[in-house]
C-alpha positions as CSV (number, residue, x, y, z in Angstrom):
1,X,0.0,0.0,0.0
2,X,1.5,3.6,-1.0
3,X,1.7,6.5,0.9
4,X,-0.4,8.7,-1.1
5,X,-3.6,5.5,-0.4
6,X,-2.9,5.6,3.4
7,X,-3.6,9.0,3.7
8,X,-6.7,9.0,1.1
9,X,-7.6,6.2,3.9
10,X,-7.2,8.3,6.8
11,X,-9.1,11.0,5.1
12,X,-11.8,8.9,4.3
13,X,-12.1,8.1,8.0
14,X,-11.8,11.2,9.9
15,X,-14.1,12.2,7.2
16,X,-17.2,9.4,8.1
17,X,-16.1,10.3,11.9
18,X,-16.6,14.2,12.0
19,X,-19.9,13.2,9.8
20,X,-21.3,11.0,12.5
21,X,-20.6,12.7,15.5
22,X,-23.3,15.7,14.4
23,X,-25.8,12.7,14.6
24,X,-24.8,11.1,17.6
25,X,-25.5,14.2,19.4
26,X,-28.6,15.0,18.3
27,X,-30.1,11.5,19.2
28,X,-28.5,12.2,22.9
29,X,-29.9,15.6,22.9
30,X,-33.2,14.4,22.2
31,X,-33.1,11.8,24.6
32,X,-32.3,14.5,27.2
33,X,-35.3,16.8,26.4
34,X,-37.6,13.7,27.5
35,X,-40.4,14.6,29.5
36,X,-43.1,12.5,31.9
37,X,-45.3,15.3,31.9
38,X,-45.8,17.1,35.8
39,X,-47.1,14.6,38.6
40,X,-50.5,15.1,39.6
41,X,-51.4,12.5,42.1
42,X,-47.9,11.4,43.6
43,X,-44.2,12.1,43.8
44,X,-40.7,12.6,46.0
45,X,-40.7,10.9,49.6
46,X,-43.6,8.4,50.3
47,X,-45.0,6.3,53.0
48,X,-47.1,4.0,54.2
49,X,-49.2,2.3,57.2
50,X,-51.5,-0.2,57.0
51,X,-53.4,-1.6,60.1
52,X,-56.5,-4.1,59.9
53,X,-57.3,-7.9,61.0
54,X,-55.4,-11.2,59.6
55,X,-57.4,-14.6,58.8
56,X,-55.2,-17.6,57.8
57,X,-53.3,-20.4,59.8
58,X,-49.7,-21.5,60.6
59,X,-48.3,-24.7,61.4
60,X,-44.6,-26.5,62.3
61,X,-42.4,-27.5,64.1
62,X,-39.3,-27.5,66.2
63,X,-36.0,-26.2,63.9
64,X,-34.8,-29.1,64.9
65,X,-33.8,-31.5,62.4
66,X,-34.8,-34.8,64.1
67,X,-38.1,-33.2,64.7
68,X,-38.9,-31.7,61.4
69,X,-41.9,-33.7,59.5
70,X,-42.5,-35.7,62.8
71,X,-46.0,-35.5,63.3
72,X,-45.6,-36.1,67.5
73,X,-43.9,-32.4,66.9
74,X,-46.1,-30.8,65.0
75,X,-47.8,-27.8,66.2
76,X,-50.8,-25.9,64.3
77,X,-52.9,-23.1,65.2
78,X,-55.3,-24.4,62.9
79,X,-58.3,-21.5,61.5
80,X,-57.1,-18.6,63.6
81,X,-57.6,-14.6,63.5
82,X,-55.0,-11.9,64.9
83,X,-54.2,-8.2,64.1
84,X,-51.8,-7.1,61.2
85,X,-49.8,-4.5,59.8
86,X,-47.0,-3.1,57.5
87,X,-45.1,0.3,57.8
88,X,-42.9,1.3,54.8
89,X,-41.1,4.5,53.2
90,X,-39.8,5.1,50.5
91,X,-40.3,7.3,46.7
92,X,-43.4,7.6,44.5
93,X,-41.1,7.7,40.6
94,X,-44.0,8.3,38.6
95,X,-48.0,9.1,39.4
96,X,-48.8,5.8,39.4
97,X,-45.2,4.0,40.5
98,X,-44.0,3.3,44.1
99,X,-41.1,1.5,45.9
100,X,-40.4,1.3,49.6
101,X,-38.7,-1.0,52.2
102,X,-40.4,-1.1,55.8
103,X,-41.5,-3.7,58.0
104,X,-44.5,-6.6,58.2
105,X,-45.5,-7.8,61.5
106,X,-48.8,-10.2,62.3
107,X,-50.5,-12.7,64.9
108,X,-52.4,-15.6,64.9
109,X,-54.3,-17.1,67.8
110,X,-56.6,-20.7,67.3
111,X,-56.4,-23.9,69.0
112,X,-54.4,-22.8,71.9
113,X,-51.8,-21.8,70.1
114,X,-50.5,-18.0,69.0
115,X,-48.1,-17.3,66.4
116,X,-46.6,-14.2,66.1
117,X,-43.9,-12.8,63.4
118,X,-41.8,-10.1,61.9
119,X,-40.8,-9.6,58.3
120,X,-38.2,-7.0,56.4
121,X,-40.2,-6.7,53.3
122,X,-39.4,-4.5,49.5
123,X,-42.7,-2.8,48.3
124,X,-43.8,-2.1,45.0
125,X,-46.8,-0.4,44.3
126,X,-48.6,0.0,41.0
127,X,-51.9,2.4,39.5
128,X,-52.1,0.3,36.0
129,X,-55.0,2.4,35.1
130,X,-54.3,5.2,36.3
131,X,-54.2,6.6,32.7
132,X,-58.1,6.4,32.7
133,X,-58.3,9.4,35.5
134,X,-60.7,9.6,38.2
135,X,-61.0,6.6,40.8
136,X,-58.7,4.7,38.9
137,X,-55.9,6.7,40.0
138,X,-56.4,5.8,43.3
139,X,-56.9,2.1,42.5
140,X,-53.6,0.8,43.4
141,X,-52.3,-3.1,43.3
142,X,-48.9,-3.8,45.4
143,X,-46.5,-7.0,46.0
144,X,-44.5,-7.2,49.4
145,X,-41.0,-9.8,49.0
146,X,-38.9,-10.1,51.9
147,X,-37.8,-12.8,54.5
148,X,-38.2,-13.1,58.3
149,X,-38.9,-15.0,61.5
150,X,-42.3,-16.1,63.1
151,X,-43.0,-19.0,66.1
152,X,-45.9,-20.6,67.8
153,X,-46.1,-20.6,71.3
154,X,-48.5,-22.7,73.7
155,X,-48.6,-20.0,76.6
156,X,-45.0,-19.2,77.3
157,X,-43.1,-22.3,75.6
158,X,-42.5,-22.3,71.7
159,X,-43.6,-25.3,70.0
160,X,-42.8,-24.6,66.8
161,X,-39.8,-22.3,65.0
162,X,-39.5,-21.5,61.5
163,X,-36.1,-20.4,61.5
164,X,-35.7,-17.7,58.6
165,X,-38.9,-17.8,56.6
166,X,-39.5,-16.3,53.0
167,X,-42.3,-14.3,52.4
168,X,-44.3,-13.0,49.5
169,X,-47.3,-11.4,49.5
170,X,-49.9,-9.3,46.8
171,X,-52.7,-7.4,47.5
172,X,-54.9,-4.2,46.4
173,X,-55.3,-0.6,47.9
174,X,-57.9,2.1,47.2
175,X,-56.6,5.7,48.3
176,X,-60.1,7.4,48.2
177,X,-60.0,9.6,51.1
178,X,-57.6,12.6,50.5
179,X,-56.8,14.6,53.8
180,X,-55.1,18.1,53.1
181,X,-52.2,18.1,50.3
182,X,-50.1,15.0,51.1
183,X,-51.9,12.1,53.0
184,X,-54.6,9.8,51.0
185,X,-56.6,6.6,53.0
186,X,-58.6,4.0,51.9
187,X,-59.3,0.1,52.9
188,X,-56.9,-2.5,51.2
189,X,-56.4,-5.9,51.5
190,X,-53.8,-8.6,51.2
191,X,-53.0,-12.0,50.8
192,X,-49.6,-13.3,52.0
193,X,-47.5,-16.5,52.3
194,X,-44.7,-17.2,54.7
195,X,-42.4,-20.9,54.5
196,X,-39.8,-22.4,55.4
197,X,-38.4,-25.6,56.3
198,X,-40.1,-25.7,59.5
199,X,-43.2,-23.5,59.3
200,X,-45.6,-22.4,57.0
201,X,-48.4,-19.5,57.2
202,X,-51.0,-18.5,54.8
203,X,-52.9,-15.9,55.5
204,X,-55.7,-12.9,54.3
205,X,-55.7,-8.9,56.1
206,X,-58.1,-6.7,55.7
207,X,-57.7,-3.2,56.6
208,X,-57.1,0.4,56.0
209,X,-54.2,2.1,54.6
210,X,-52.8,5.7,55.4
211,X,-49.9,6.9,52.4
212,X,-48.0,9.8,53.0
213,X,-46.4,11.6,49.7
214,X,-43.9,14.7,49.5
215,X,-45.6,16.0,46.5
216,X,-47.2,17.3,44.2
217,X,-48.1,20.1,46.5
């Protein structure tokens, strides 16, 4: 290859390079102009407290492996009822888009037998039709993932342990009480599962839900 067709190369490709660059930017500079449009419903800092009363039933047994699947050992509150609850904080990204971390916490009481337990739980909230306006921007469906511990006790002893438990939950919230500029309310309920090697709960809450959110103001 010759001198003189080396630097018709090199010409050739600074050339395609200067040409390109123009484009390149423009592409980035009309990505950065993107919009979402001005939240009307929910935005910044946000929080949440839910309260109400928990149906289900939870049954193991010792975390003890020469106990576990034993039926002498196994411990079950049976259909049981106790109070409920999750607290979380966290951001609202979009109107109808929010994520949180907090904390789960519910009892059982039936056949003798109470179970209580404590989860760290990720939230993520969800308006899929919020689009539509009116009530169905306050029609809100969530999912809870996290992992924790929860026992059942006859009177003081604990007859069953379920070590670290997983737990998943889904459920549905409707905001339609607005009170003042930042807190919205509304009843919500939730269906949750908790397992692990040695203890399983399934369990229902209904209740009512109190969301804080920074803005818009």
């Amino acid at each position: 290859m010759t001198t003189r067709t080396r630097a018709l190369g090199a010409s050739l490709l600074l050339g395609l390079g200067l040409g390109a660059w123009p484009a390149h930017a423009d592409v980035g500079d009309e990505g950065a102009t993107y919009s979402p449009g001005k939240a009307v419903r929910r935005s910044d800092f946000a929080a949440g407290l839910g309260l109400g009363a928990v149906l289900g039933s939870a049954s193991g047994y010792p975390n003890e492996l020469s106990k576990l699947n034993d039926s002498r050992y196994e411990a079950s509150t049976g259909f049981a009822a106790g109070p409920g609850g999750s607290f979380w904080v966290g951001g609202a990204l979009r109107d109808w888009a929010v994520i949180g971390v907090g904390l789960h916490f519910s009892s059982l009481s039936g056949s003798g037998l109470s179970s209580t337990g404590t989860a760290f739980i990720f939230h993520l909230e969800g308006y899929p039709a919020f689009s539509l306006g009116g009530p169905f921007q306050d029609l809100g469906v969530f999912a809870e993932f996290g992992a924790g511990g929860r026992t059942i006790r006859k009177g003081t002893d604990t007859v069953a342990d379920g070590g670290l438990l997983s737990v998943v939950s889904v459920g549905s919230v409707y905001e339609v009480l607005r009170l003042g500029g930042h807190l919205s309310g509304g009843p919500m309920i939730q269906l949750r599962q908790e397992w692990s090697e040695s203890l399983a709960t399934t369990s229902a809450l209904a209740g009512f839900r109190l969301a804080f959110y920074g803005g818009p103001s």
